[in-house]
C-alpha positions in Angstrom: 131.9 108.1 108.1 133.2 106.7 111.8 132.9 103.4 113.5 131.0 104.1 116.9 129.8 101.8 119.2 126.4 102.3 120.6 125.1 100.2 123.9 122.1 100.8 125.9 121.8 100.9 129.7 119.9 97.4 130.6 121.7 95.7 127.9 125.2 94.1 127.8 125.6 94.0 124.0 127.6 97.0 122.5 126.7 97.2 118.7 129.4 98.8 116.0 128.0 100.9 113.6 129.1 103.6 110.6 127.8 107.0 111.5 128.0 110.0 109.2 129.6 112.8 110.8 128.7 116.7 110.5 130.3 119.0 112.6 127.7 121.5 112.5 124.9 119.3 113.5 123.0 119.6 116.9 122.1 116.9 118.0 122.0 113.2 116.7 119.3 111.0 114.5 118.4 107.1 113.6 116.2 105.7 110.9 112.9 104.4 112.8 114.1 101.0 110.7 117.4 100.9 112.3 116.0 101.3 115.8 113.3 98.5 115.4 116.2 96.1 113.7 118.7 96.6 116.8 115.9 96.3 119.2 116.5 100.3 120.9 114.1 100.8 123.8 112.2 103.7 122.4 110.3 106.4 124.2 108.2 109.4 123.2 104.9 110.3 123.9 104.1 112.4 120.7 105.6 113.8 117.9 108.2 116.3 117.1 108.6 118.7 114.3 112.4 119.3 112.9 114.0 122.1 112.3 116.3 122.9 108.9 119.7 124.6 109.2 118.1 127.3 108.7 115.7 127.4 111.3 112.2 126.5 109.5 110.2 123.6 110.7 110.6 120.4 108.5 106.9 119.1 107.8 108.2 116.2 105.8 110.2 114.6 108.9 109.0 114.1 112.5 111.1 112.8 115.5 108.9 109.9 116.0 110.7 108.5 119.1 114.3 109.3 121.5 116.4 106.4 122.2 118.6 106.7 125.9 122.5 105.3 124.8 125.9 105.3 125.4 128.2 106.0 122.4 131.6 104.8 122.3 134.0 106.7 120.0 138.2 106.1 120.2 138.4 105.7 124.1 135.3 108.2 124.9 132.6 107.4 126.6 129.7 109.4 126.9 125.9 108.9 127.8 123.3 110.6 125.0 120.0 110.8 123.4 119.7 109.9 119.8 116.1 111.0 117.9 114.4 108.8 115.7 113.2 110.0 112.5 110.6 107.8 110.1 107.3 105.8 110.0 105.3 108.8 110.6 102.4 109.3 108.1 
């Protein structure tokens, strides 16, 4: 687990947060719940299958929305898109 901070492009406020790390990830994810609760601008117009590790579509989680951010981490500063995952179904 890190600290990052997370802040989005209309918004002054920079929020801290503990983010699990995996270095062979590729690309980054947020809980629908977290999203609504810090108030992320969300945007998507339909539904996205994930992919496993190893390659095969995952029918039990959808990337339900993308949120536009820029993450903080140790002096770095860089501008991203996390994927929400949740409240499908």
């Amino acid at each position: 687990m890190v600290k990052i901070g997370l802040k989005q492009e209309d918004d002054e406020k920079r929020i801290i947060v503990e983010a699990l790390l995996n270095s062979r990830a590729t690309g980054l994810v947020m809980s629908l719940e977290f999203a609504r609760k810090n108030k992320f601008k969300k945007k998507l117009k339909r539904s996205i299958y994930m992919r496993n590790i190893d390659s095969i579509s995952n029918h039990k989680e959808l990337i339900v929305h993308t949120v536009e951010v820029e993450l903080f981490y140790k002096g770095h500063k860089e501008r991203t898109e996390i994927n929400i995952i949740g409240g499908q179904k």
